[in-house]
N, C-alpha and C positions, 0 to 999 in steps of 0.2 A: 504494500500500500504506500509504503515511504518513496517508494522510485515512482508510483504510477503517478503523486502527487509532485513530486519535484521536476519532473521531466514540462508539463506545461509552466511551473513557475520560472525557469533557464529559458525556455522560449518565449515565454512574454516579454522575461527582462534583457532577449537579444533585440526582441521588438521595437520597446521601447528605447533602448538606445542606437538603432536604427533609425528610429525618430528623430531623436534627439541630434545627430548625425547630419539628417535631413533638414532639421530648422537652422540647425548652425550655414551650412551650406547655402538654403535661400538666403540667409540673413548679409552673408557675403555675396550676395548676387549671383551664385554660381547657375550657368546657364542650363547644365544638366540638370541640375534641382530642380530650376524654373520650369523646365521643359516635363517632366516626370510628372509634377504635380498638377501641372495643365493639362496635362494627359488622364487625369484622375487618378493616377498609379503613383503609391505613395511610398514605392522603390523599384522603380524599372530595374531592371538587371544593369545596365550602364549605370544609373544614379547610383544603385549599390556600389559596384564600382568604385568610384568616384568618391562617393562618400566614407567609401572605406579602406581607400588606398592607405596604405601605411608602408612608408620607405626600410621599415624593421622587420617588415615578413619578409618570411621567405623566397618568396620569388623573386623582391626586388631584389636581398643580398644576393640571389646566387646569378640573376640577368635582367639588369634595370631595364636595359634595351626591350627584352623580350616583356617583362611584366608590365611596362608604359605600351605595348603593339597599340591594344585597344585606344589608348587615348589617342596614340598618333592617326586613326582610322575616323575614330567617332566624335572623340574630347579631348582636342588637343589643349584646349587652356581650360582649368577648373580648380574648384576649391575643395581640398582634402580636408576636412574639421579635425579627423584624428592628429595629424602635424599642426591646424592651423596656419598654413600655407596652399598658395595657389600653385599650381603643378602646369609648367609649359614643357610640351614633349616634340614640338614642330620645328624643324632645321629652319627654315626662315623668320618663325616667331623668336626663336631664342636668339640668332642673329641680330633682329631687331633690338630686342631688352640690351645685348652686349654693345652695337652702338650707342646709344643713348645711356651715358651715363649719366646723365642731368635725373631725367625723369625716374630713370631706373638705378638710383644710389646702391652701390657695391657696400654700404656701411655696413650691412649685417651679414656681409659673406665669410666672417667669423665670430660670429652671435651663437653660444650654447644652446643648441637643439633643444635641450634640456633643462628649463631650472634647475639653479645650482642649490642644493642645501644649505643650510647654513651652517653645517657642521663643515661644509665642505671651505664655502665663503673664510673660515676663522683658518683654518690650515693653510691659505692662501694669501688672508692678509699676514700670517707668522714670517712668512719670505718674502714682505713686500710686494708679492707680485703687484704689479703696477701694467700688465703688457699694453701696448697701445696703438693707434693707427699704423697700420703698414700698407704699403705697396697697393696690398690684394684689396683692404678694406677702405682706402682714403679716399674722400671724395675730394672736389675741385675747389679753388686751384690748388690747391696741395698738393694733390697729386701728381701732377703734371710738372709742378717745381723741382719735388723728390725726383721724379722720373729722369727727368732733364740731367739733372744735377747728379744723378749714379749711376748711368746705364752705361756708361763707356765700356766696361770691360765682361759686357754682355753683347757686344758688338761681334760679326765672324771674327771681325781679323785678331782680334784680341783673342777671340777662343779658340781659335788655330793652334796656339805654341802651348796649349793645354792634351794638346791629342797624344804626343809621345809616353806623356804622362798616362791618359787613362790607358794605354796600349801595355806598358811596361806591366803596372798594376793586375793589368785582366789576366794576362800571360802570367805572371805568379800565382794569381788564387788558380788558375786553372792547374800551372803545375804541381798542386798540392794533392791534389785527389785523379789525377788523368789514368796515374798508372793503377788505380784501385776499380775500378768497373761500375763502381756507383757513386751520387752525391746525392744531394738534399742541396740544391743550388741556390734556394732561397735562403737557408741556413749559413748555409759554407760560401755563397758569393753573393747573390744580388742583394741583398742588405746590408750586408758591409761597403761592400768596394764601391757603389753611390753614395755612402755614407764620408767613405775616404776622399773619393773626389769630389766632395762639396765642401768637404774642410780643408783641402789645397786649396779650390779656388778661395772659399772664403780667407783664407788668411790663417785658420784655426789649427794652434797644434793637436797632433793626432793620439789625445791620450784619449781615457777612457771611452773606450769605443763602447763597451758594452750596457754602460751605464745609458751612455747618448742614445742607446737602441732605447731601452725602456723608455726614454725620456721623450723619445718621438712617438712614441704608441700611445704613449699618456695626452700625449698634446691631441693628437688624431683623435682619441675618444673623448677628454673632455670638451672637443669643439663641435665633433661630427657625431658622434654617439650616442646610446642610452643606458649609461650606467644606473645600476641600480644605488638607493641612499648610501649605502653601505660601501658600492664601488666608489663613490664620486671621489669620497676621502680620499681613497688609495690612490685613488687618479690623479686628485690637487695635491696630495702630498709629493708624485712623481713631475707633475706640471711645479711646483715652488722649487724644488730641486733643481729641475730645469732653469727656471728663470734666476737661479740663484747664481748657477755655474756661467750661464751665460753673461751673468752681469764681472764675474770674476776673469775670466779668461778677457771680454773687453777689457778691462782695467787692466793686463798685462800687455795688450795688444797696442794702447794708447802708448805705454812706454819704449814702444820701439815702433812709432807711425810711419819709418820708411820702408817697411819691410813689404813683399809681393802682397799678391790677396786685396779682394774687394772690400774685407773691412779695414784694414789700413788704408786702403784710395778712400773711402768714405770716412774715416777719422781724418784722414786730411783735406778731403771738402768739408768737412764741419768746421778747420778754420777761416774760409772765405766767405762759409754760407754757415755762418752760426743758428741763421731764423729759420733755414730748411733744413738742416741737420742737423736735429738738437740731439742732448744726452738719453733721451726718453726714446727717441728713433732711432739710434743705432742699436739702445740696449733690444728692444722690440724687437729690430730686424734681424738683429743676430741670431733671437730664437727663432722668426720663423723661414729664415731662410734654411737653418738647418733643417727644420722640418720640408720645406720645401725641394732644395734641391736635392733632399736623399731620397725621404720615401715614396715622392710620386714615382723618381725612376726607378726605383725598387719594384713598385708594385707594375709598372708599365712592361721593363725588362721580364719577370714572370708572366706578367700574361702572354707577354709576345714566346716566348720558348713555348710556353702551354698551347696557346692555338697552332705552332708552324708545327711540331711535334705531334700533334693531333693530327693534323693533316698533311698525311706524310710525304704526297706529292710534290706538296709547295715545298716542303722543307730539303726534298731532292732536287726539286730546280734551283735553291738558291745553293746547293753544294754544288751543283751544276756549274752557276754561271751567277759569279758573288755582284754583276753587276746589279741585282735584280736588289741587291741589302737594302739603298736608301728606301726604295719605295716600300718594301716589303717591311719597314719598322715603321712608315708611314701609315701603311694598310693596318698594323696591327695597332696605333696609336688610335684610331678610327674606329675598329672595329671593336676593339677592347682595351680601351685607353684605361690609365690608372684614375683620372679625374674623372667621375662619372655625372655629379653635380656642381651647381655655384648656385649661392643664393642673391639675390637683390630685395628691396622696397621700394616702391611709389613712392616719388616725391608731390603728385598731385594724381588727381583720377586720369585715367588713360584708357588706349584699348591695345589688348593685345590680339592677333590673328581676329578681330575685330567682336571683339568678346570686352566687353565693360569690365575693368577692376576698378578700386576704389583707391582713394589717398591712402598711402601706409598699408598697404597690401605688402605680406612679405611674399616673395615668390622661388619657391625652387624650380632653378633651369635646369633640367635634366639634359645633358649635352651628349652623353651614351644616347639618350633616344632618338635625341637630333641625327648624330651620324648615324645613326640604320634607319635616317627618312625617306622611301624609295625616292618621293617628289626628290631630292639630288643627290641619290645617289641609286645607281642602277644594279641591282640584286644586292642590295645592302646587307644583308644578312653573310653572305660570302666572302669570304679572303679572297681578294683578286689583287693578286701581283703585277696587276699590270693595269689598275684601276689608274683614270687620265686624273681623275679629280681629287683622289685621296687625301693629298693636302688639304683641300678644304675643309678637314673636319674641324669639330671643336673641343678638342680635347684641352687643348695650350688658350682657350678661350678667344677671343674678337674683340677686337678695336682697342679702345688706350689701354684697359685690364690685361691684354693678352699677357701670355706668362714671357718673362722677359729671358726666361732660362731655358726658354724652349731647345734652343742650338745646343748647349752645353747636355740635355736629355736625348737628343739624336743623336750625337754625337757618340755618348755612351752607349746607346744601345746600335747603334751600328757599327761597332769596337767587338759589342759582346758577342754578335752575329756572324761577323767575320771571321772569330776567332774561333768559335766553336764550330761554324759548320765548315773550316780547314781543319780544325784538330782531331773535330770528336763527329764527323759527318754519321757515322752510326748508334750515335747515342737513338737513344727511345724514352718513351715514358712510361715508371714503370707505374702498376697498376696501382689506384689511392683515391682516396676520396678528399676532394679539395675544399679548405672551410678559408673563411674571409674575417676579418674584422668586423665587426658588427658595425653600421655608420652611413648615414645619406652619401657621403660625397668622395670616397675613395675607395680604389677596389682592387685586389688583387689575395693572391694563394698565400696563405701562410707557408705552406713546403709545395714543395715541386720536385719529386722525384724520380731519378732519369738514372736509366743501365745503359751499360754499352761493354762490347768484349775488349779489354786491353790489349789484348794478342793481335786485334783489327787496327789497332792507333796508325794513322801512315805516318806519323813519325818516328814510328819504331822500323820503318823499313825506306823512309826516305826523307832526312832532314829539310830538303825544301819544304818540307812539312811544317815546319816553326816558322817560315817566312810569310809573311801578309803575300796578299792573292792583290788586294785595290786599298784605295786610301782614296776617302769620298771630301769633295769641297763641303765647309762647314754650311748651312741654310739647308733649305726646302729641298726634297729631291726635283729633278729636271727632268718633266716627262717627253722631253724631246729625244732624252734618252734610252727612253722606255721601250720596248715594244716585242708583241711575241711571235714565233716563226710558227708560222704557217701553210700548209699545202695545197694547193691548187687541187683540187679532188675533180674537177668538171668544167670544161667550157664549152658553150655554145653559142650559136649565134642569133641573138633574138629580134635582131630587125637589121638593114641595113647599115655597118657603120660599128653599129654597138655588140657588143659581148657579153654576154651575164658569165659570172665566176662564182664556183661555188666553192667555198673554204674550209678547211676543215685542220684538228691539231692533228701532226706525224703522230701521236703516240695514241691516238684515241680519245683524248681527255674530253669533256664534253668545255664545251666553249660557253661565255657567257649570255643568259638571255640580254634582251633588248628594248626599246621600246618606241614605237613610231614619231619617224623622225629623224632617229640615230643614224651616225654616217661612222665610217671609219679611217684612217688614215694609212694607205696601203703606201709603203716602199717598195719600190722595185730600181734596181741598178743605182743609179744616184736620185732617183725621181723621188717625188713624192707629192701623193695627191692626196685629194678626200673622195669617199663616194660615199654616197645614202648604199644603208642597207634595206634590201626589200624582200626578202623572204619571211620566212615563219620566226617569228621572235621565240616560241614556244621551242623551237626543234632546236636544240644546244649541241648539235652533230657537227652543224656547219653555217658560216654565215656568206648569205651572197649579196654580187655586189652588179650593177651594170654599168661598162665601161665603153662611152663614147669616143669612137678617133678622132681627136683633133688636130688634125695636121698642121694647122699654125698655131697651135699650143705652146707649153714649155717643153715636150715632147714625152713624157710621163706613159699618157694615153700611147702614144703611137710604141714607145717600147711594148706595153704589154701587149699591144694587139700583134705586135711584129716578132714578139721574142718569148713571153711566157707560155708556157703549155705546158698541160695535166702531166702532175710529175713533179714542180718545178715547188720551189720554196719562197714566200716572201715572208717580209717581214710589218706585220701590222699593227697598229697604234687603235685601242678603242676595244668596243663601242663608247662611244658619246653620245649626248644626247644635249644639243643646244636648241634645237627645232624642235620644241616641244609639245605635245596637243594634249591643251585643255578641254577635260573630259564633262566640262562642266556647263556647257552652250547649248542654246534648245534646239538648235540646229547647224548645220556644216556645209562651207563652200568651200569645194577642194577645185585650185587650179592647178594646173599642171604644164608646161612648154616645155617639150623638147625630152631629154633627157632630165629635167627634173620631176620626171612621173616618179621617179624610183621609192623618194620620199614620201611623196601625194599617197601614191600604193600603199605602201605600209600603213597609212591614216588614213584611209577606204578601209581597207582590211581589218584593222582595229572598230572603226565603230561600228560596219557589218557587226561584229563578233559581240557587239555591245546592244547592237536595236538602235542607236540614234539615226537620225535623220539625217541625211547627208546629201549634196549632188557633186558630181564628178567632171568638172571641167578639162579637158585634155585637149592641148593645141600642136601639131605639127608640122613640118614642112609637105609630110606627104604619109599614105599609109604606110607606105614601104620603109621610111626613117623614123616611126614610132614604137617605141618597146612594147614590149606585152599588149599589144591587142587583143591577143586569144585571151588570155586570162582576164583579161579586164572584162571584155565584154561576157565572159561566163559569168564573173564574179560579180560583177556591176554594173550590168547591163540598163538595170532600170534606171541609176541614179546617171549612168554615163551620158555625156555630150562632149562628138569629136568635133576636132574641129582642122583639117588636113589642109592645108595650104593650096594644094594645087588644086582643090574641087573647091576654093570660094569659100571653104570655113573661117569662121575669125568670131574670135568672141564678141558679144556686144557687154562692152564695157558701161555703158551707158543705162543699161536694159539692170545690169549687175548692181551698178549703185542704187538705184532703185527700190531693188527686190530687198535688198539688205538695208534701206535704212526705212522701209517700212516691215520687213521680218527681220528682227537684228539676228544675227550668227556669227557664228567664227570663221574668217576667211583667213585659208594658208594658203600659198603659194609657193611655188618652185619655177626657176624657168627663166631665160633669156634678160637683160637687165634691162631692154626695151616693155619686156612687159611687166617688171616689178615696177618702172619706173610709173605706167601709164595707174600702175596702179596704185601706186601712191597718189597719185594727183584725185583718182575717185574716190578714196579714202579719206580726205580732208572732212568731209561731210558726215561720216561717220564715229561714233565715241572710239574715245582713246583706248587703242588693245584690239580694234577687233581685228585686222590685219597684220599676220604675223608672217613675215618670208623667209624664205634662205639663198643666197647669194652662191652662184658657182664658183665664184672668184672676187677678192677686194683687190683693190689696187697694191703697190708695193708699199709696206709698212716701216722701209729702209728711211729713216733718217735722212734730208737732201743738205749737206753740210753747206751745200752754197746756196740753196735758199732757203732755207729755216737758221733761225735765231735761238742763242740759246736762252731762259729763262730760268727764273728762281720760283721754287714750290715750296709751303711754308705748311709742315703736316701739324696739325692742330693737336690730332694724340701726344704724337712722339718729343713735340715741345723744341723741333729744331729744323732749319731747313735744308734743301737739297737743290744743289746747280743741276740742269738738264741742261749737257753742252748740246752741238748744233751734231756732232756725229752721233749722238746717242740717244733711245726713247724714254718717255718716262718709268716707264718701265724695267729699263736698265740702270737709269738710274738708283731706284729708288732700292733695287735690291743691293745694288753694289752698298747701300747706306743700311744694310741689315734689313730693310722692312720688307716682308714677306707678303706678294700681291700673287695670288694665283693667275696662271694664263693657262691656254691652250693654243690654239690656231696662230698666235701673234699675228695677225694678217687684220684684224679688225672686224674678224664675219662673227665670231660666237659668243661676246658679251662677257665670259669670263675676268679679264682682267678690269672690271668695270670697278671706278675709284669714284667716292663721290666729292663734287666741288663744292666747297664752301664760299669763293670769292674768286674774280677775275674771270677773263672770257676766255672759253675755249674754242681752238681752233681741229673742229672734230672733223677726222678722217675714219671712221667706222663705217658698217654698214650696217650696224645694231639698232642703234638709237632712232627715233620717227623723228619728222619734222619738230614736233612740239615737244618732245623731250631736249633735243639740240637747244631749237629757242628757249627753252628753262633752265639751262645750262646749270642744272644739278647734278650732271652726271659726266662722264666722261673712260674713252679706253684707253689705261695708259700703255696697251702696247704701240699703240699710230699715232693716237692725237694729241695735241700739242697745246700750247698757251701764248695768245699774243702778248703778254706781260705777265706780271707777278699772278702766283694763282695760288690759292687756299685746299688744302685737302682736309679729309678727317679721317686720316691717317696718323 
């Protein structure tokens, strides 16, 4: 009788604080609340969700990425009552909050999760703790003074003469255990030796290593954690310790301020600049730069061995071919970065992904969710080594916040990569189950355990073995240097002129899916082109491509058509995807000229697959020089209209503005720049967006040293400026100054390297931007276009 009556009274009282859950939520505006209860349903399965997300379950600890899916699908921005925090899980909405730090204050991006106890409080005031703004949590201008004023020796060129160093270091802890057949490498290295090289750079002598362990776990869970009343103590008591040592070791440091190291250059800016670099800002930054620049690449380095060891493929191509390192610590920063959250607050009401928050909204960015957002990134979920965009994650966070240690974190884990998969190419991992720190916002294996047979070491049967294979420039990887080899598995010829190729990997592997629109970057001999992909995105066998001759071309087209055949190897860059189709229009006008059907095809084929409403505009010289006619007209027959040159076809462009600014839809295009161009002009009349194209070709992106001028750009984050001489783009410039601008095409066709302008006029050579974003000169690409005087970034 005792169970038959408790059992309703546990489900009443999950009821009621379901409820309870749910007022909290309306009362913060959350829009899945709102939506539920308008519904009459007073916990939809999403509102549940949502209301009961908690960053301390299990799911989130063991795949934030994978436990946010749902919101990134449904609720990308909402309000979790159990944290009291609003939850953004969107690659572009988190974007957003990370530029704007006005509105969205970084103040509480080291605020205790937790109420602190006051048992805890009294153990903390015993050591003085005092910790106070740094870096990650200051807002403006402060921040951008401090910035300015210590970032020199987070610059490449500075962290260049630090690489012999992490090299020497790895090669020692590795030769402690190589001849034994097993480690525990999180144990025996990756927590230590980022711990060592964070205290060379900083300046700190290398005593109690193991003390400084505890002391960095301590910080991580009293900041990020949920200690119970009991833990807090233990925690501030390890946290006082900390700040105690840190304030003593500065006070030796101070006594010999010419010595290497970032805290000695910053005790000697604090004599120039006493008002930005006081005593309370070094003692501060000294503890959390330890915490920073050890255990995120502790936790970054483990995951990365963990996923390339898991997939054992990847981890043979880059024993393979060590060119593949930068991108591939890239991919694994992305995929399974050690940063998984940052927090912010409202400085006034705002909206985020167009979702109301209130004044003093705290919000956790989940930036793990963000990179496996498919919107940009294509099979996000996958390790792809040869991913164009990988850089773009947000692991190292956006705009003035970004982590300013990011280089010196690549750095080491493209060291650790290198050297293991020369030394130990046969390691494995051996069988274990992986538990995490408990904690919203950093992530990785407490152990990581890996076998391998010693008798296989190639060192033990060939000394070249101990010698580095490459040695990577310090910054971003260059995906110009990317790209994977491929086989020519088919060619045919599908209209006059043109070729379809269908591709496929030599070894089997299944290649990546796609998405309409995507093109790829195919080399062949010294050439190098793009071509839309139009086959089946679904079939990961092989990707194909159609390939027009154009005999006054750069000659690209005419080698393949004159020299490649089935059998034959190139080397391809991609999928991409910059021509993207908004799935979200009541209807679709696909144009097509020429050989720009290929792309049109693939977004035919997509919304067939979807039920939207679509028509099919196709224009050519003749039937005989247009691709897939067969297929076209099986496939889409009804929505098709050709339109062949020599029978009197031609679009009515006239007939088209028309129909679309009394039905609005989404007009893409491909095709001839005659007829982008016509079509921009009937576009005028229609709202901004609905016309999207893609350009065969932009003009040359080369710098004209005799008639371009150089100019001064003044980056509003970074707090310093940069010349753009007359032989160089903005683009070049800006990275040769450390600051990390992603590109792809540099040619000006795919928006990538797109930089926004705060002040001055730009002189745009793209083929991105529409008329009316030009004339609002907020934007601009700095790999072509220029500035006819002094120009403002927010950068």
């Amino acid at each position: 009788m005792t169970s038959s009556m408790a059992a309703p009274d546990a489900a009443t009282a999950r009821v009621r604080m379901d409820e309870a859950l749910m007022e909290e939520a309306l009362a913060q505006g959350c829009p899945v609340a709102r939506a539920a209860r308008a519904g009459g349903c007073p916990m939809g399965d999403l509102a549940a969700r949502t209301s009961g997300f908690d960053p301390f379950g299990e799911d989130y600890q063991l795949d934030p990425a994978e436990a946010l899916r749902f919101s990134r699908e449904q609720a990308p921005v909402f309000y979790a009552p159990k944290l009291g925090y609003w939850v953004v899980s969107r690659y572009e909405d988190i974007k957003a909050v990370f530029r704007d730090n006005i509105t969205f204050s970084p103040s509480v991006a080291l605020e205790k999760i937790m109420p602190v106890s006051d048992e805890a409080i009294a153990v903390l005031k015993r050591y003085d703790y005092a910790m106070n703004r740094t870096l990650v949590n200051e807002d403006e201008p402060q921040h951008t003074e401090r910035r300015r004023a210590l970032m020199s020796h987070f610059e490449p060129e500075a962290l260049a003469h630090h690489e012999a160093m992490v090299r020497r270091l790895t090669r020692e802890y590795v030769d402690r255990f190589i001849a034994r057949g097993e480690a525990d490498l999180v144990e025996e290295m990756l927590w230590e030796l980022p711990l060592t090289v964070a205290l060379h750079f900083l300046g700190v002598p290398e005593e109690d290593m193991d003390r400084l362990r505890d002391f960095s776990v301590a910080h991580t869970v009293n900041t990020w954690g949920r200690p119970t009343r009991e833990e807090q103590v233990a925690v501030a008591e390890g946290v006082g310790q900390f700040w105690a040592y840190a304030g003593k070791v500065l006070e030796r440091m101070r006594a010999n301020p010419d010595a290497d190291g970032w805290m000695p250059y910053a005790i000697r800016r604090q004599k120039d600049l006493p008002d930005v670099v006081t005593d309370s800002y070094l003692h501060s930054m000294m503890m959390a730069i330890i915490v920073a620049a050890h255990e995120t690449t502790a936790h970054a380095s483990a995951n990365m061995f963990r996923r390339l060891l898991e997939n054992r493929h990847l981890w043979e191509e880059i024993c393979a071919d060590p060119s593949l390192i930068p991108n591939a610590v890239e991919e694994c920063l992305r995929h399974s970065g050690s940063v998984v959250a940052w927090r912010r607050i409202t400085t006034a009401p705002t909206e985020i992904g167009g979702v109301e928050v209130p004044e003093g909204a705290r919000l956790l960015v989940v930036t793990a969710s963000a990179n496996h957002d498919p919107a940009h990134f294509e099979n996000p979920d996958d390790i792809d080594l040869y991913r164009h965009n990988t850089a773009d994650h947000l692991t190292f966070g956006y705009g003035s916040h970004q982590c300013m240690g990011k280089n010196l974190a690549r750095m080491e884990m493209r060291i650790f990569l290198e050297e293991f998969t020369r030394r130990l190419p046969h390691m494995k991992l051996a069988k274990q189950e992986f538990t995490f720190l408990a904690n919203t916002s950093f992530r990785g294996p407490e152990h990581l355990l890996v076998t391998w047979d010693p008798a296989l070491n190639p060192e033990a049967r060939d000394e070249a073995a101990l010698e580095p294979r490459a040695e990577f420039p310090v910054g971003a990887p260059n995906v110009k240097d990317l790209a994977r080899t491929l086989r020519l598995a088919d060619r045919r010829e599908i209209a006059r002129g043109i070729v379809a190729l269908r591709l496929e990997d030599p070894h089997g592997r299944p290649l990546p899916e796609w998405s309409a629109g995507a093109h790829v970057d195919l080399l062949f001999e010294d050439f190098e082109n793009s071509y839309s992909l139009c086959g089946d995105p679904s079939d990961r066998s092989c990707l194909e491509v159609a390939v027009l001759r154009e005999d006054e071309g750069r000659g690209g087209s005419v080698a393949i058509h004159e020299r490649l055949f089935a059998g034959d190897t190139v080397r391809v860059r991609g999928p991409k995807t910059h021509f993207r189709l908004d799935e979200g229009a009541p209807r679709y006008v696909l144009i097509a000229g020429g050989i720009g059907i290929t792309p049109i095809l693939a977004m035919a084929d997509r919304l067939k697959r979807l039920g939207k409403p679509y028509e099919l505009h196709y224009a050519g010289r003749s039937r005989a020089t247009m691709a897939f006619l067969d297929r076209i007209g099986a496939d889409h027959g009804e929505a098709l209209r050709l339109y062949p040159g020599d029978e009197g076809g031609r679009l009515d462009l006239a007939a088209l503005r028309e129909a679309v600014a009394v039905s609005p839809a989404g007009v893409y295009a491909c095709g001839p720049e005659r007829l982008l161009a016509a079509l921009d002009v009937i576009a005028e009349g229609w709202p901004e967006g609905t016309l999207k194209v893609e350009h065969f070709h932009a003009g040359s992106a080369a710098p004209d040293p005799e008639r371009d001028r150089p100019f001064e750009v003044d980056l509003a984050d970074s707090g310093f400026s940069v010349t753009v001489p007359s032989d160089r783009t903005l683009l070049q410039a800006l990275r040769e100054a450390g600051i990390d601008v992603p590109s792809d095409c540099e040619e000006g066709l795919c928006g990538t390297c797109e930089v926004a302008v705060m002040s001055g006029e730009v002189d745009h050579r793209d083929k991105v931007l529409s008329k009316a974003e030009r004339e609002e000169g907020k934007r601009m690409m700095a790999c072509c276009s220029r500035a006819t005087g002094r120009i403002g970034l927010a950068l």
